[in-house]
Backbone as ProteinMPNN parsed JSONL, in Angstrom:
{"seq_chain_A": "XXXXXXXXXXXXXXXXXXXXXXXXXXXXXXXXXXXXXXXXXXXXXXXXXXXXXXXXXXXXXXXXXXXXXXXXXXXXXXXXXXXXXXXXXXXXXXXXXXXXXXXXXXXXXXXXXXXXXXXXXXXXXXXXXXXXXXXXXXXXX", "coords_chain_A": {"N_chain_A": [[-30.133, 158.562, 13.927], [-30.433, 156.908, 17.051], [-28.564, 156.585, 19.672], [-27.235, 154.144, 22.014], [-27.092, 154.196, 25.692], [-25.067, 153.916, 28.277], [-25.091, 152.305, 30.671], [-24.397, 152.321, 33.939], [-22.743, 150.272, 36.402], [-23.136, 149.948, 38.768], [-25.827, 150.223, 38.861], [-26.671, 147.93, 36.928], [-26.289, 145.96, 38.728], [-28.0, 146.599, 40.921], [-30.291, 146.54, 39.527], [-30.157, 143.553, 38.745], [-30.39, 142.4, 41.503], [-32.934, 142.498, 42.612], [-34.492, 141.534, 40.347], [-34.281, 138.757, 40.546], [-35.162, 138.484, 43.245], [-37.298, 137.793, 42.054], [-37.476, 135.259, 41.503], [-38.915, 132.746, 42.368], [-38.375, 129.782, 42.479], [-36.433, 126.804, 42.546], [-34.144, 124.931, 41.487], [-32.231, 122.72, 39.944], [-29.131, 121.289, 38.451], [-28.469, 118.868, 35.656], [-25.982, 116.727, 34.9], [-24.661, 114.555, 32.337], [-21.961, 112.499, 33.229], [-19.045, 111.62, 32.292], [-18.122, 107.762, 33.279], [-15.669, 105.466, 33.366], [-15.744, 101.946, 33.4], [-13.796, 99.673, 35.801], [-13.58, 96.661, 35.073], [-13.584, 96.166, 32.415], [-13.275, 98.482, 30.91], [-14.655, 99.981, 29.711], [-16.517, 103.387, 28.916], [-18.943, 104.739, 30.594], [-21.973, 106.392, 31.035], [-23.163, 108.556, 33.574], [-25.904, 109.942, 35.05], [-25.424, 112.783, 37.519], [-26.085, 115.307, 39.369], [-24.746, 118.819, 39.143], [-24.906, 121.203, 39.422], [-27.22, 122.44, 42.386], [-30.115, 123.678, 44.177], [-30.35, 126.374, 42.918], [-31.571, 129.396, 42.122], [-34.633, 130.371, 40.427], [-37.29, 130.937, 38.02], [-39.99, 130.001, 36.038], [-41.526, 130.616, 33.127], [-43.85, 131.175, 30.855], [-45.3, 130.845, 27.646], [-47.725, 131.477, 25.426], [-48.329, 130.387, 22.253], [-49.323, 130.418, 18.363], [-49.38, 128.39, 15.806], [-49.58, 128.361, 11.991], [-50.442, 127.338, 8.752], [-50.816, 127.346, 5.431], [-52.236, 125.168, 4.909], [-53.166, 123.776, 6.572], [-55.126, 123.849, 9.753], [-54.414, 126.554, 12.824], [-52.624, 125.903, 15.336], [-52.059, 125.111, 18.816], [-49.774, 126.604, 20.713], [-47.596, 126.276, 23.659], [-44.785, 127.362, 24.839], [-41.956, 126.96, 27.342], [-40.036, 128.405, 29.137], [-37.27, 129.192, 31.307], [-35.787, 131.116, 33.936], [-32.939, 132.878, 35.134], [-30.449, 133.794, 37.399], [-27.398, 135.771, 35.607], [-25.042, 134.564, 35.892], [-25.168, 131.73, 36.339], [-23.844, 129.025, 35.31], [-24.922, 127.177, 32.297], [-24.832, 124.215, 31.179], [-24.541, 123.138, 27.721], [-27.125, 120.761, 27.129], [-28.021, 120.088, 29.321], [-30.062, 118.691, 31.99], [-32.353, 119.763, 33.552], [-34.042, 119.9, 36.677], [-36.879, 121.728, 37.576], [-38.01, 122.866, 40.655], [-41.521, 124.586, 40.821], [-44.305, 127.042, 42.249], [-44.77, 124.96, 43.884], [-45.187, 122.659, 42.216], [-43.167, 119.766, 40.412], [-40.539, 118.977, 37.916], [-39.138, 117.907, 35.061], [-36.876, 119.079, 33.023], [-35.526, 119.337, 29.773], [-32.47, 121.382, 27.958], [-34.161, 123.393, 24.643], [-33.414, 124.682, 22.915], [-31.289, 127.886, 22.397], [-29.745, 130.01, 24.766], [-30.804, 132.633, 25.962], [-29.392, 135.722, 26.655], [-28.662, 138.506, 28.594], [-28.002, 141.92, 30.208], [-29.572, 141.446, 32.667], [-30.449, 138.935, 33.382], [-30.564, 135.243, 32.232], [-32.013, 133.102, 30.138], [-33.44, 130.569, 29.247], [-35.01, 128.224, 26.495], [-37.409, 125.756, 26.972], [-37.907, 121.68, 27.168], [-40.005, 119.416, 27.952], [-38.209, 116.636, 29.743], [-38.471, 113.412, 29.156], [-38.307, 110.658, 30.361], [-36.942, 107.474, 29.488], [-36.632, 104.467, 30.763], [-36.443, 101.571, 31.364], [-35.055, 99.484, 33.274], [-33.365, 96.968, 35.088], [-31.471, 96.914, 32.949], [-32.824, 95.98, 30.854], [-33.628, 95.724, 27.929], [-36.109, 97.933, 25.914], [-38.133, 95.955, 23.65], [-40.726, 97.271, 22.899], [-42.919, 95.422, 22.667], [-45.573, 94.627, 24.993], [-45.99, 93.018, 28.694]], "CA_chain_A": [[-29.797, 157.326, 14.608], [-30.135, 156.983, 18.636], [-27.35, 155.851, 20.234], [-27.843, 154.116, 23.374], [-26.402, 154.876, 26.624], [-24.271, 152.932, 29.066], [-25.598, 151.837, 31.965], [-23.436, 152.214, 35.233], [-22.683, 148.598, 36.652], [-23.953, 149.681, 40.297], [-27.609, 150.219, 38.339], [-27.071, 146.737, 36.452], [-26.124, 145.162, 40.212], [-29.016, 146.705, 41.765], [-31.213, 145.58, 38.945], [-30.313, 142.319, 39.084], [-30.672, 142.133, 42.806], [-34.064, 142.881, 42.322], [-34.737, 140.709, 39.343], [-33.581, 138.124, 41.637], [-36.143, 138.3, 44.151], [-39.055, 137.47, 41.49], [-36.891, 133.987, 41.441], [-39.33, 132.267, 43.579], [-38.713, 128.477, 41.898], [-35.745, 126.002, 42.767], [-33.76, 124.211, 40.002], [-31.171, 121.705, 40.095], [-28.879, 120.848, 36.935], [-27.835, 117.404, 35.995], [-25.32, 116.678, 33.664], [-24.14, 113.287, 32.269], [-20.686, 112.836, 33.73], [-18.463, 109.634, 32.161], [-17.541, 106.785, 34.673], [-14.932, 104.161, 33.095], [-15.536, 101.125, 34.41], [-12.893, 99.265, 35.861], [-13.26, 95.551, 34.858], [-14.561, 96.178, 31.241], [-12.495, 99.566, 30.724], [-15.759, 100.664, 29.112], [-16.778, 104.781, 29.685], [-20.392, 104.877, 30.843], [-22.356, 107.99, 31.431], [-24.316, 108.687, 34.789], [-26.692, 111.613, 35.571], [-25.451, 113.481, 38.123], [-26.478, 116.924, 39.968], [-23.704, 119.69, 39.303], [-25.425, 122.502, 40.71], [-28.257, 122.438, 43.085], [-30.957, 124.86, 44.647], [-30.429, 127.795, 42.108], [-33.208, 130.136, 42.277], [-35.033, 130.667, 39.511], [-38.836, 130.87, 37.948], [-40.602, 129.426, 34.941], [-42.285, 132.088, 31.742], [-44.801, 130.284, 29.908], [-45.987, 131.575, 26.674], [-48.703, 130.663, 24.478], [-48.233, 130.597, 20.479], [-50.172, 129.999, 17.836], [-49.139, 128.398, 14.397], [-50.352, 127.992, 11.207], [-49.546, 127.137, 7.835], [-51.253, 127.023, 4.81], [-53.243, 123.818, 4.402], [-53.661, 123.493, 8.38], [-55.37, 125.017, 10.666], [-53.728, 126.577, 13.687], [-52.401, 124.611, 16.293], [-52.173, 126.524, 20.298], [-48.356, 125.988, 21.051], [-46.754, 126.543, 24.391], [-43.458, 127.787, 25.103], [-41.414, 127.213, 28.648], [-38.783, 128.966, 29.328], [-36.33, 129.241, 32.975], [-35.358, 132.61, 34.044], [-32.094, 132.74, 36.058], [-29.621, 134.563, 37.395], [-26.486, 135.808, 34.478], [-23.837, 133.968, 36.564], [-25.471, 130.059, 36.685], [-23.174, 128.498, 34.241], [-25.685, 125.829, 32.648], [-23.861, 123.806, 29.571], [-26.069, 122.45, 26.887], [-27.634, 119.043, 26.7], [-28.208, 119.386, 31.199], [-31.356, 118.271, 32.636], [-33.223, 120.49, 34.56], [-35.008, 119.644, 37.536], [-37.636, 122.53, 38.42], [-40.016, 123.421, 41.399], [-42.049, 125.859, 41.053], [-44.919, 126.834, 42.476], [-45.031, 123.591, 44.351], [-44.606, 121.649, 41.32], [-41.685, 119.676, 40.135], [-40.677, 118.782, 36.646], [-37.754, 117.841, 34.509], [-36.877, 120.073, 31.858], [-34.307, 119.648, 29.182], [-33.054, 122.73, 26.908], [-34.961, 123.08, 23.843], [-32.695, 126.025, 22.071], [-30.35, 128.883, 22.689], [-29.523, 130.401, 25.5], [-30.736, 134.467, 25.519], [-28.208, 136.574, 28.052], [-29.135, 139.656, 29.08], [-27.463, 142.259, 31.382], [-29.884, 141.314, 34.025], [-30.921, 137.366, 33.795], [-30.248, 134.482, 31.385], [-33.491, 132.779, 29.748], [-33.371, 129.023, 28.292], [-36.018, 127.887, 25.817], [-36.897, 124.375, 27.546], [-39.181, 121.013, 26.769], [-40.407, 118.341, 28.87], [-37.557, 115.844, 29.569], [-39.032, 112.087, 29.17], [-37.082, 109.15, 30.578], [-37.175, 106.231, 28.819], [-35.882, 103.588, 31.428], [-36.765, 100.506, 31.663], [-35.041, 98.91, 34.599], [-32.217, 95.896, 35.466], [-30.502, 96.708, 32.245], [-33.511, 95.205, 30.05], [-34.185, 96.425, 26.201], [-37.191, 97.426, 25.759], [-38.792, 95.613, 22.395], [-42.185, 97.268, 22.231], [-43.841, 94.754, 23.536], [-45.966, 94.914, 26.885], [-46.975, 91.649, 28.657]], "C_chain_A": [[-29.678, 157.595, 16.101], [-29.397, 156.373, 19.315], [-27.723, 155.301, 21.528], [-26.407, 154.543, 24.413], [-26.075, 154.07, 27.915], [-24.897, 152.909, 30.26], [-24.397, 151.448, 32.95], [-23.699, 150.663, 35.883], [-23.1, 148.501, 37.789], [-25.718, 149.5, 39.84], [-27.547, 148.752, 38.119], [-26.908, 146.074, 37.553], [-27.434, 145.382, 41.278], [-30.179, 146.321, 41.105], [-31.764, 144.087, 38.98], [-30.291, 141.44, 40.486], [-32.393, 142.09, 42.967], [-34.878, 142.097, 41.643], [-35.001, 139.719, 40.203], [-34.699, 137.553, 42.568], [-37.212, 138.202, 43.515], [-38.631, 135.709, 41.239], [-37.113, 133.052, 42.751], [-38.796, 130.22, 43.253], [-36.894, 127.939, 42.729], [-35.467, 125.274, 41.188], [-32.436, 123.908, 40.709], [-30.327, 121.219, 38.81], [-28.135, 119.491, 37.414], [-27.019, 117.132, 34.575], [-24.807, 115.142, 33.643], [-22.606, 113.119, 32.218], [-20.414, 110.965, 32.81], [-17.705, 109.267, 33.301], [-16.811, 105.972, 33.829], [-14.989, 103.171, 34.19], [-14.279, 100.454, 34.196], [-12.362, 97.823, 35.461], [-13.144, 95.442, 33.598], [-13.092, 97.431, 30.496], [-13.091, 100.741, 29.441], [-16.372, 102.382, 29.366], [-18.256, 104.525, 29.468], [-20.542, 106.04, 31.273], [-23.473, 107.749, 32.461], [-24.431, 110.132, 35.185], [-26.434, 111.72, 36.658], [-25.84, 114.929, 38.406], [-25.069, 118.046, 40.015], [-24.326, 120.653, 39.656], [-26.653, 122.043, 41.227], [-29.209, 123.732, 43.71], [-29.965, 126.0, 44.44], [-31.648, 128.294, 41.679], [-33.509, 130.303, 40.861], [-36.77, 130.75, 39.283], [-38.77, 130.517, 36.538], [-41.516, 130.532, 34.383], [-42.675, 131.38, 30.599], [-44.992, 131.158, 28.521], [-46.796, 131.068, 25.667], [-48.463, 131.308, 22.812], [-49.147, 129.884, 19.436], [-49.381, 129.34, 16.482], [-49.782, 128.025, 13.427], [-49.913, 127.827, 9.81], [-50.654, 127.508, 6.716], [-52.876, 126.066, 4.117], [-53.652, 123.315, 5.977], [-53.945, 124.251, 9.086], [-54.594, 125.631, 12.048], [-53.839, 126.357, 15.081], [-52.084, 125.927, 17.878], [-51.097, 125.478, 20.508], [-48.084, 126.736, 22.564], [-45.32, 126.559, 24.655], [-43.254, 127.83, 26.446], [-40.131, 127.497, 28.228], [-38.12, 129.052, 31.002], [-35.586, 130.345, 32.82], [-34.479, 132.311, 35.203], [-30.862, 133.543, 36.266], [-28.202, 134.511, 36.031], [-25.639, 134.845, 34.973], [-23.93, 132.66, 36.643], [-25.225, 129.74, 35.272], [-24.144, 127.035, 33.828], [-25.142, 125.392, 30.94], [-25.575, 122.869, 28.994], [-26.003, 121.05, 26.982], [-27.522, 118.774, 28.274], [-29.498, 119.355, 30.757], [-31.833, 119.257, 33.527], [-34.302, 120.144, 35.865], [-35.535, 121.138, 38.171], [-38.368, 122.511, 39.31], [-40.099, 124.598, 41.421], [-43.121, 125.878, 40.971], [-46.026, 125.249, 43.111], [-45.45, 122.307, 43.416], [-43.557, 121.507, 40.987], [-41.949, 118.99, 38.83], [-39.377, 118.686, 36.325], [-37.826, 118.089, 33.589], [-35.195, 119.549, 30.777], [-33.971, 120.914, 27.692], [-33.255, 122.405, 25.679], [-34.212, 124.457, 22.467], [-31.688, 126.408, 22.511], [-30.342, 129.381, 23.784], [-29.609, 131.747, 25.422], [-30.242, 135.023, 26.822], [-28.307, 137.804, 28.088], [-28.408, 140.942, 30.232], [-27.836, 141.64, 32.987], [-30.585, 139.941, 34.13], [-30.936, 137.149, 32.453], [-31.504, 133.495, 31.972], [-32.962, 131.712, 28.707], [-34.356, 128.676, 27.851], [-36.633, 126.144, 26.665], [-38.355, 123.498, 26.861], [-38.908, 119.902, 27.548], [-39.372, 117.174, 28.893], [-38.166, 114.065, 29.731], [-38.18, 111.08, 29.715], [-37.484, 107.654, 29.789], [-36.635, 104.927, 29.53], [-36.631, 102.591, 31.797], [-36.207, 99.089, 32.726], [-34.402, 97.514, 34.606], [-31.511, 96.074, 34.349], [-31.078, 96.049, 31.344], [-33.669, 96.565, 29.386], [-35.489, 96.46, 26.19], [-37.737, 97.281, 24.197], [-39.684, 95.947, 22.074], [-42.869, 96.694, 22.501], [-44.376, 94.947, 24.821], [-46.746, 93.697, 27.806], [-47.789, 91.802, 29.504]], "O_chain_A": [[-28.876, 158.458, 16.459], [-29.828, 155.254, 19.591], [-28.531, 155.947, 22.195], [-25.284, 154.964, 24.136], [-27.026, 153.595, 28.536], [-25.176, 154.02, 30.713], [-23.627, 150.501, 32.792], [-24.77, 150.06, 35.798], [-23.477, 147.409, 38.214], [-26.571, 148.811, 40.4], [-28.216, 148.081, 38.905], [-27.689, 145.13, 37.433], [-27.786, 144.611, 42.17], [-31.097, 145.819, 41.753], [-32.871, 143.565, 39.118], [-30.205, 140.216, 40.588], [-32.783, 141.263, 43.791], [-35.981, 141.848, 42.131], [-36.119, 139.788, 40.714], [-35.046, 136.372, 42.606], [-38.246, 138.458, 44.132], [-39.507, 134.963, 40.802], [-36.356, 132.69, 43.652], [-39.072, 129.492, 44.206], [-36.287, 128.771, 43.404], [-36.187, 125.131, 40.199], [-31.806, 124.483, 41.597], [-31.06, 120.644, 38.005], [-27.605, 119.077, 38.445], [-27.442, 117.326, 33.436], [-24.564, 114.539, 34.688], [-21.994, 113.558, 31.245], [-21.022, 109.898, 32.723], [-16.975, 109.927, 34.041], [-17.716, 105.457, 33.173], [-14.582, 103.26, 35.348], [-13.66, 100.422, 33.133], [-11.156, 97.574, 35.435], [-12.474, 94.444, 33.333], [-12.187, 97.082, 29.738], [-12.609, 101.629, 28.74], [-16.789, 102.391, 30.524], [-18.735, 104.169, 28.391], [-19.667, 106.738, 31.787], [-24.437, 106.996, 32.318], [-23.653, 111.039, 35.481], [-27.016, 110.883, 37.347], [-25.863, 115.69, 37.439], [-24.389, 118.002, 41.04], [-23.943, 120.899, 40.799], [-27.241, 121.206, 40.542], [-28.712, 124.849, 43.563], [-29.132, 126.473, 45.213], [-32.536, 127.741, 41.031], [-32.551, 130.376, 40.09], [-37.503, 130.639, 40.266], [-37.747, 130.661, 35.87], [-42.173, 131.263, 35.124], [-42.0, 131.062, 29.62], [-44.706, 132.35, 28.628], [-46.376, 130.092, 25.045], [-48.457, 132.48, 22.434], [-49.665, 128.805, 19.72], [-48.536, 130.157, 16.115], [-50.714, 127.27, 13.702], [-48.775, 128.268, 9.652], [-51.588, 128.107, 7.249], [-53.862, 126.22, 3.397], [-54.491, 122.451, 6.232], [-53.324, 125.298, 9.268], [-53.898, 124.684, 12.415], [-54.804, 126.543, 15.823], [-51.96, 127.152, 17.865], [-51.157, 124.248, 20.526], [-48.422, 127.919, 22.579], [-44.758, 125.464, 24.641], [-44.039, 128.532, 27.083], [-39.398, 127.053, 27.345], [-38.983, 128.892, 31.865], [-34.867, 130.596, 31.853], [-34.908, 131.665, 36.159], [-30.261, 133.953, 35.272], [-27.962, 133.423, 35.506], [-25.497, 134.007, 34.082], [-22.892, 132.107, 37.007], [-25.951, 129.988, 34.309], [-24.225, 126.058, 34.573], [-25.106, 126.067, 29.911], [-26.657, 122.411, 29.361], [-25.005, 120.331, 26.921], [-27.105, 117.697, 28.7], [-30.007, 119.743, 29.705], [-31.152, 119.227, 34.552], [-35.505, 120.251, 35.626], [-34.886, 121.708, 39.047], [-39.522, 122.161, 39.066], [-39.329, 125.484, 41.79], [-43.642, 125.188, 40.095], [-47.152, 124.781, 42.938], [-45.918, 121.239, 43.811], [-42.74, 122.428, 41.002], [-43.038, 118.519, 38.501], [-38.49, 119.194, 37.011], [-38.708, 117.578, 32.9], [-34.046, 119.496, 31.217], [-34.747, 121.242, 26.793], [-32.768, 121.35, 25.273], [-34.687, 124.844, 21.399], [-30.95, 125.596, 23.071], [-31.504, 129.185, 24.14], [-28.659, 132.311, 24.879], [-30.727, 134.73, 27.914], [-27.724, 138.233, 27.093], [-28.417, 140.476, 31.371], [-27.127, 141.425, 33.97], [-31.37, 139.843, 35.073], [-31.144, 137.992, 31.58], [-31.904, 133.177, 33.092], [-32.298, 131.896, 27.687], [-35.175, 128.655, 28.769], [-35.655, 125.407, 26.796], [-39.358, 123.986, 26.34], [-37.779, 119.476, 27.792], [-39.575, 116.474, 27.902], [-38.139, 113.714, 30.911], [-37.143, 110.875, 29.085], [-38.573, 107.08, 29.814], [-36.092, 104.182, 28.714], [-37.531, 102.788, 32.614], [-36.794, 98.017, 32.878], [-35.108, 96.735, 33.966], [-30.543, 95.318, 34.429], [-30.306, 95.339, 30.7], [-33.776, 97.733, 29.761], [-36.168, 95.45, 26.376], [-37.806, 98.297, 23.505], [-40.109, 95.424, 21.044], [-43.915, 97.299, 22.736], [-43.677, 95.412, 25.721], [-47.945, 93.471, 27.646], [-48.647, 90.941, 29.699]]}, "name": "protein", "num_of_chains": 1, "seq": "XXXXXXXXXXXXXXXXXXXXXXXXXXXXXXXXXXXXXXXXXXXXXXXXXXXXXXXXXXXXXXXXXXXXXXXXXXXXXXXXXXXXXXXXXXXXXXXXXXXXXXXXXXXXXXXXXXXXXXXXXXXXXXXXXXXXXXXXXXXXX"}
């Protein structure tokens, strides 16, 4: 059996200094904060920005699956690579740029933590808003 072997915390500090600087992207988190309103005494939720320009980069990966009775399908995987220390709670929003694109991400899994950077599974966040406070029925006129 090989035992492993401790790693001095100036190495893991100079690692992740390092790491660090491949964190060419921008990211912004947004979390849904409750507002009680005051006439009503109703709690509503509004997306706000709790952290802002935290460095980070985007790690694509291509997958394949397949089953049985179907042939296999070409899956992509995004993921956000970021420093250990950017506290990001589940069910935020992600706003990325990177590489002079921007995108809104929300997480799509677990959170993997690492001595030297924390890696979120993520998938395309959609908005569904339709505007003055109208339902939308499906219909389109």
């Amino acid at each position: 059996m090989i035992k492993s072997i401790p790693i001095p915390d100036k190495y893991i500090r100079t690692a992740r200094k390092w790491i660090d600087k491949m964190n060419t992207g921008v990211m912004t988190v947004y979390n849904f904060i409750p507002v009680k309103e005051k006439d009503s005494g109703f709690t509503d939720f509004k997306l706000e920005a709790v952290l802002t320009d935290i460095p980070c980069r985007l790690s694509y990966q291509d997958k394949q699956s397949a089953t049985q009775n179907e042939p296999a399908k070409a899956l992509k995987s995004v993921r956000v690579i970021t420093a250990v220390d950017v506290d990001i709670q589940e069910g935020s929003i992600l706003e990325i740029t990177f590489n002079g694109q921007t995108q809104k991400y929300k997480q799509a899994g677990r959170t993997h933590v690492n001595d030297f950077r924390k890696s979120i599974p993520l998938e395309i966040y959609e908005e569904h808003a339709v505007g003055n406070n109208e339902i939308y029925d499906g219909s389109l006129e």
